[in-house]
N, C-alpha and C positions, 0 to 999 in steps of 0.2 A: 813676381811671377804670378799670374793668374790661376786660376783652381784648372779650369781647360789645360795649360800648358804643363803642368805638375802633375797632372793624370797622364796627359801625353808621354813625359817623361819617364814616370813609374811602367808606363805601357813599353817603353823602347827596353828600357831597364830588364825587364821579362823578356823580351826579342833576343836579346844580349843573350842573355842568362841560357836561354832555350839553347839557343845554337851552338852556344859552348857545351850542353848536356849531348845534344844531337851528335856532334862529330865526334862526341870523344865516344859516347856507343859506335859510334862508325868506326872510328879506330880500330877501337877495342877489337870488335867482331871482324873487323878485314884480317887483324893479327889472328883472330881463332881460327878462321877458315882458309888460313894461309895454305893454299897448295892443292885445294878444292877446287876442280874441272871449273864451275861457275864461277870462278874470280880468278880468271888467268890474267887480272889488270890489276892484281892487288900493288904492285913497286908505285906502276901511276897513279892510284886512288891515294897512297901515301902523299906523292907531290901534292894534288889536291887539299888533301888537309890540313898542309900546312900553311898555305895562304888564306886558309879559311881561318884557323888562329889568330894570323895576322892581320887581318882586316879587322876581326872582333878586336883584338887588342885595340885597334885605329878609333872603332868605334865608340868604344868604354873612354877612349882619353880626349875623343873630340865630344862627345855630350852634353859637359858641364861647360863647353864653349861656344855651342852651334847654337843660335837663335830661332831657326826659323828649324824648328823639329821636324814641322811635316814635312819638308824638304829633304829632309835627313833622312825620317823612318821610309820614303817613297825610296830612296837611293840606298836606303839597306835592302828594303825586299827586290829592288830591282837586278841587283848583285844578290841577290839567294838565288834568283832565278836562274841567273848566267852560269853561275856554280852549279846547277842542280842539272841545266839542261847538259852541262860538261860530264856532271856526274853519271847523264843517264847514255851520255855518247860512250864515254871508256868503260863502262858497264854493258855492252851489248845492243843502245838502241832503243828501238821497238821491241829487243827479246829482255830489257831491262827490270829488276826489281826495285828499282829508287826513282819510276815515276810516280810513285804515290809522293814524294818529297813536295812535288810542284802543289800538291791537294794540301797540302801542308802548310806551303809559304801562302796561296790563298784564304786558309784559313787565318793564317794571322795577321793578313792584310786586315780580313774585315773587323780583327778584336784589336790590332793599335790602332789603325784609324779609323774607317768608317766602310759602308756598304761600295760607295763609289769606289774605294781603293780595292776592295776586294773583286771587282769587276776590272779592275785597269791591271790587276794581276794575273788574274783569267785570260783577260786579252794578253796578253805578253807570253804568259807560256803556252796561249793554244796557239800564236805564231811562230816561238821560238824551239816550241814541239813539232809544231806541222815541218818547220822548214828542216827540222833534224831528221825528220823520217821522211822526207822528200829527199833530201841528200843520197837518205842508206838507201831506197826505193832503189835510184839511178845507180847506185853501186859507188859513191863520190868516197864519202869516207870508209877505209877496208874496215868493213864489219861484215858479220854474217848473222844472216837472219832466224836459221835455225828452221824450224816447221813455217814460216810464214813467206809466201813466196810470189803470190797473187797478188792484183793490182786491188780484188775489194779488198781483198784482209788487213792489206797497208790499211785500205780508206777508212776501213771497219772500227778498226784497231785507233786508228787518229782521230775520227767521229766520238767513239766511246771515252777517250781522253778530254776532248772539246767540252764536250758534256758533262763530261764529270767534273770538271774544270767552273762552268756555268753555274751550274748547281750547287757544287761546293759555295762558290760567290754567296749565290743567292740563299740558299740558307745560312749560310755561315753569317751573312750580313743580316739575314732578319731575324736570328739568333742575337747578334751581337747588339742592335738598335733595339731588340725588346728586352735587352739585356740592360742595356743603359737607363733606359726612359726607368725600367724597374727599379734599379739602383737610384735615380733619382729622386723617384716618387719615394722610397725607402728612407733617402738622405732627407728629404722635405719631413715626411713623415716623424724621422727622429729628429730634428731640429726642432719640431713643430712640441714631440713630447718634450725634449730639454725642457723649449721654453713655456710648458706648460708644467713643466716639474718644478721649473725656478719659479715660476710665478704661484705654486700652490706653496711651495716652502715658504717663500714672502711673506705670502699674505696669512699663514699661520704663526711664520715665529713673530709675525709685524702685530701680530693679534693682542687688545690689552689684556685679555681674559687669558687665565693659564688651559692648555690644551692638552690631552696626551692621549695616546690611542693606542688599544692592546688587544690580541690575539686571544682566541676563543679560549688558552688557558692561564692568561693575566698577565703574559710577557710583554713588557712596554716596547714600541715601534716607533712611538713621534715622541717627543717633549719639546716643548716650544719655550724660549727665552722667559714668556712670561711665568710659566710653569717653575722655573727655575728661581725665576726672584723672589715667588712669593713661597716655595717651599724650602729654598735653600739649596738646593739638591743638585749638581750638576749631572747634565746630559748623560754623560759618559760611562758616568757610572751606575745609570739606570736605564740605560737602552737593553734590551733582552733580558734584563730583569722581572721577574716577577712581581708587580707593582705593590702587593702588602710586603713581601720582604724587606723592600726598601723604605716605602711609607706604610704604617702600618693602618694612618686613620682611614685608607681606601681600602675597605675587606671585599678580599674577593671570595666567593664570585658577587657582579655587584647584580644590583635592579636597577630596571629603568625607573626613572621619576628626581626629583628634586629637593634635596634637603639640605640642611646647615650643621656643620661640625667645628671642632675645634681641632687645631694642629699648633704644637708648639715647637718654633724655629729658633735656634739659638740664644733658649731661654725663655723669650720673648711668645707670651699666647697670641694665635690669631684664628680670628673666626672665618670661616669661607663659606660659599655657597658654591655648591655642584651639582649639575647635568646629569645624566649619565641616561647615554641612547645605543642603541643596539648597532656596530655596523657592518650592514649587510652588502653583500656579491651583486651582482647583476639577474644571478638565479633567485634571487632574494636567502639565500642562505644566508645563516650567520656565522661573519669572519672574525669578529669579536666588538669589542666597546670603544665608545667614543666618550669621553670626562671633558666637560669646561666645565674652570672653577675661577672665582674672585675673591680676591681678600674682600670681605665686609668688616673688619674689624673697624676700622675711620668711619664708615658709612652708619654699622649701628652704636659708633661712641657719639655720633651729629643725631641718629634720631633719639637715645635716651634722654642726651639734652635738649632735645626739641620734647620731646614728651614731657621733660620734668619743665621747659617755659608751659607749654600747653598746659599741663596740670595745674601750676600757679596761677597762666593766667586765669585757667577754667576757674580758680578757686576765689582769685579776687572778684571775676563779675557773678559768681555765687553768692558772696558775702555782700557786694552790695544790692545784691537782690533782695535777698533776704533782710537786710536794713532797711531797704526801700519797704519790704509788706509788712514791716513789724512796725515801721516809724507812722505809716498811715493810723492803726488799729490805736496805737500808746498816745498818738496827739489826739484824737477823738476823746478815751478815756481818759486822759490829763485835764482836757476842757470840762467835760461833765464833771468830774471829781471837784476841782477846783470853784466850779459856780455852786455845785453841792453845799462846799466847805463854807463860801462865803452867807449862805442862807437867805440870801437877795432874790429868791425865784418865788412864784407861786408852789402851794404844795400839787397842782396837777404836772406843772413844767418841771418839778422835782419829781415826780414819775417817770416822765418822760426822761430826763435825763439818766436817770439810771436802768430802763430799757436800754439805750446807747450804748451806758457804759457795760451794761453783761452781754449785749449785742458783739458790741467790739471785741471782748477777751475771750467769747466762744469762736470769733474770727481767729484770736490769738493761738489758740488752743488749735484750732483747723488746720493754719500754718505750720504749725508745730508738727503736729502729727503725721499731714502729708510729706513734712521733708524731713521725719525719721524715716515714715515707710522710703520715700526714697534712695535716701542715704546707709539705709542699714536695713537690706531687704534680707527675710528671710530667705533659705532654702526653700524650695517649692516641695509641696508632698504630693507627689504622683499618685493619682486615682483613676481608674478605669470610671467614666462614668456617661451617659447619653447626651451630648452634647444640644439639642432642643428642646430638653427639659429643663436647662439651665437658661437657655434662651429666652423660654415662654416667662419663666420667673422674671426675669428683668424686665421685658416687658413689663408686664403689670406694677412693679416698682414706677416705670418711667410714665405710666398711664395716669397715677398716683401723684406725680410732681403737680404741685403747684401752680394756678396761670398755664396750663397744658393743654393748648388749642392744636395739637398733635396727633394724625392719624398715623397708625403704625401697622406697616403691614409685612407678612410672614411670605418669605419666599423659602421653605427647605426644602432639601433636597433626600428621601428617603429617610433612613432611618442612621446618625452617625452615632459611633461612639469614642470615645478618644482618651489617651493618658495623661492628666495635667493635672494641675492643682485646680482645686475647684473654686477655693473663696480667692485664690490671686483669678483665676480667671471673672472669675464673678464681676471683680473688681475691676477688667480691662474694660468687661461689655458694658457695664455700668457707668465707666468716665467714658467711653465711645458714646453710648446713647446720649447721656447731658450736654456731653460735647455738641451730639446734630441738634438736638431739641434747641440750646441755648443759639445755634445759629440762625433759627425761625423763630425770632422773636412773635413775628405775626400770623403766627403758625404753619401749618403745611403736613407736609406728607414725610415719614421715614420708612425707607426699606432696609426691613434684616433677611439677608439671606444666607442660604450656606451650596455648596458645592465637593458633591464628591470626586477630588481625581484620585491620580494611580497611586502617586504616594506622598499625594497631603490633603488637608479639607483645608476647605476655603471660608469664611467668615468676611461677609461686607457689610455695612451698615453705611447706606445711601442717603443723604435729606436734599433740600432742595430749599436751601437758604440762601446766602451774602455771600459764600465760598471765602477763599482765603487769596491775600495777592502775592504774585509769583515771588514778589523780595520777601514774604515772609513765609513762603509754602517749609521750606529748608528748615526752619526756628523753632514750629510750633512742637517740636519735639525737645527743645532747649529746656531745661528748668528755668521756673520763674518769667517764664516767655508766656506773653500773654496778650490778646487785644481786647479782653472785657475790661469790664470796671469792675467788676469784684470777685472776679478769677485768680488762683492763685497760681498758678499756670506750671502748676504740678501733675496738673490729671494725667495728661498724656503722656508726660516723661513717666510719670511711674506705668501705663498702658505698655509704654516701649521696653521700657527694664522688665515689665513680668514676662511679653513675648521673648524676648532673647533668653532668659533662662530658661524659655521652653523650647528653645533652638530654632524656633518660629521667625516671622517679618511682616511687619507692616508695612503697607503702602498707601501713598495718598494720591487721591488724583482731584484734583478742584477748578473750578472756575470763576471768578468771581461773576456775580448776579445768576451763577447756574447752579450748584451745589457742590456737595464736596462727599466723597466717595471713598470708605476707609477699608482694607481690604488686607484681613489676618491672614496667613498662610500658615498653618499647622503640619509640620512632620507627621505625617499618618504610621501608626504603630499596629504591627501585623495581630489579627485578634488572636487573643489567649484560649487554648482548648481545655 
């Protein structure tokens, strides 16, 4: 049976119902007024009602057998009428009180079937009305009229029935059709949330991340499948719970942002990572919190062990680094020693050799030193001190190097002061400057400058050498990473290490055949009064 023919049904099912409520008040009230001037038809209004029982009875037992309904519910109202026009004959007529009945069966024309029925109802009892008061008019059936005795008052009196009749239809019908389309839109409307309730539960419990969301005073609302796996916890017994009662690693009340915790699930520790967002109405009030969480415990057991290969590896291409600048400096000084020993040289060439050989072991000594400061740097000592005074001093250091066909020139910015260590700073500006100088071998131009923003100073030092190539831009920050010939290719790495313990960053920006552009960022520290 279709949805149309099932509503239709449910619709006759209420017709039924109605008319059995209808005549049994009829009853009722013919027995209470039994003997009352106005109902001197009360024995014949009895016969009446009892074939009106009996028809319903007919109707209730042929329902679940009759196919073609509208055929049916058209042939019930069309017998309400015939009944009703009888009713209002043995009733007195046009002096009757049970013509409203006929306003009645037109109404429920138009709510079981449709606006058209409630119109072909109207027609039937403004005909089966006109012709019952054209009857009494000519005096056919003995009634009496009472005060109405004129040919308008007949007409008046059957006009006003017509009409009321019409109207009835027509409201009643566009009542009942804006009634439906609403019910529809209603039906469409809720089918539409269903499936947008099914589809947002889906795709929550479907979710690999655990999910849960609670009320502005911490009682859980959702908990999603994966919520459950990774805490252990069934649904059930934490829905309208207050989420620390039952877990206690989520205190509430919580804050927004993103941190890591540990939760231990039947024994077993696990580390998770959680969300936690505000969520709010349409007003934008707040209705309470939204959590997603992930076990990380797999994820950070794969990166320790990725950290401890990284660290090894880090540590074997350190060690052959460090073999590679020691093995150079030890074969030099093996050779000079050795031609020494043999006493086969000139005694000038025996000078020279042993230049070489203290040459090489202050190289040794160089190596050495730069990869303890690297490897075992101190703590920094924090000094308040003018950041351009320390500048201009290196300067004149770098003025001072050797083979130094290098102009240098000063770009600052006002007057800076800053919290740092002085001699690790010393030390950044100092491997920065050798770094640009040694890249103009043929000399040129370096710019230092500095830059005051809102909350950090800036430090570049500019030259305008060989620059660096893009495969190696990423290294030159590597230990022992180098492209001179007697670089030990520490400077930087240790430049980098003293930035970061000053919570600072370096940046490089180069070209090769254009220069290379080194550019400190200093946390700026609010000045002391």
């Amino acid at each position: 049976m279709s949805e149309d023919a099932a509503a239709l049904k449910i619709k006759i099912k209420a017709l039924i119902a109605f008319r059995v409520v209808f005549v049994t008040l009829l009853l009722c009230s013919s027995f209470l007024f039994v003997g009352y001037e106005k109902f001197s038809y009360v024995h014949v209004l009895s016969y009446l009602i009892i074939p009106l029982y009996t028809v319903t009875i007919i109707y209730s037992l042929l329902l679940g057998k009759v196919k073609n309904l509208v055929a049916f519910a058209y042939a019930q109202l069309l017998l309400d009428v015939i009944f009703e026009i009888m009713l209002i004959y043995i009733t007195g007529g046009i002096d009757s009180w049970f013509s409203f009945t006929l306003i009645l069966t037109v109404i429920s024309s138009s709510i079981v079937l449709n606006r058209r029925a409630g119109y072909i109802t109207a027609t039937c009892s403004s005909v089966l009305y006109g012709m019952l008061i054209n009857l009494q008019f000519y005096r056919s059936p003995p009634l009496t009229s009472g005060g109405i005795t004129g040919e308008k008052d007949y007409l008046y009196k059957l006009l006003v029935h017509i009409i009321s009749f019409y109207l009835t239809a027509y409201l009643s019908g566009y009542l009942s059709s804006r009634l439906e389309k609403t019910t529809q839109k209603l039906e469409k409307k809720d089918l539409d949330l269903r499936d947008l309730e099914f589809f947002n539960r889906e795709v929550v419990e479907s979710l690999p991340s655990g999910l849960f969301t609670t009320d502005i005073s911490g009682n859980v609302l959702i908990f999603n499948r994966a919520a459950e796996r990774i805490t252990g916890i069934r649904k059930g017994s934490i829905i309208g719970q207050r989420i620390d009662s039952v877990l206690p690693v989520f205190k509430f009340p919580f804050s927004e942002g993103r941190k890591e915790d540990i939760i231990i699930v039947e024994g077993v520790q696990k580390i998770i990572g959680l969300g936690i967002s505000t969520l709010r109405g349409i007003d934008e009030s707040t209705k309470g919190f939204i959590v997603i969480f992930q076990d990380l415990t797999q994820l950070k057991r794969l990166e320790t062990e990725m950290k401890q290969k990284e660290k090894w590896a880090a540590i074997g291409e350190l060690s052959s680094n460090i073999a590679h600048e020691i093995r150079n400096p030890l074969a030099s000084l093996k050779g000079s020693i050795e031609m020494l020993k043999e006493d086969s040289v000139s005694k000038n060439y025996k000078k020279r050799l042993m230049e070489i050989a203290l040459n090489e072991m202050e190289r040794l000594d160089r190596i050495i030193t730069d990869f303890l400061t690297y490897s075992r740097p101190t703590p920094p000592e924090f000094k308040r001190f003018e950041l351009h005074g320390m500048l201009d001093e290196t300067i004149e250091l770098l003025k001072n190097v050797e083979e130094n066909n290098i102009s240098i020139n000063k770009e600052y910015t006002g007057r800076l002061e800053v919290d740092a260590d002085p001699q690790k700073m010393r030390q950044v500006f100092w491997n920065l400057g050798i770094n640009s100088i040694e890249a103009m071998p043929e000399g040129g131009e370096l710019i230092i400058s500095t830059r005051n923003m809102d909350r950090a100073v800036e430090i570049t030092f500019k030259d305008f050498g060989a620059g660096i190539d893009k495969k190696n831009i990423e290294k030159i920050f590597y230990p022992f990473f180098t492209t001179k010939e007697h670089g030990t290719g520490l400077g930087l790495s240790i430049a980098y290490r003293i930035i970061e313990e000053h919570n600072g960053r370096i940046n490089v920006n180069s070209s090769p055949g254009v220069g290379t552009t080194f550019e400190i960022i200093m946390p700026k520290t609010d000045e002391k009064t």
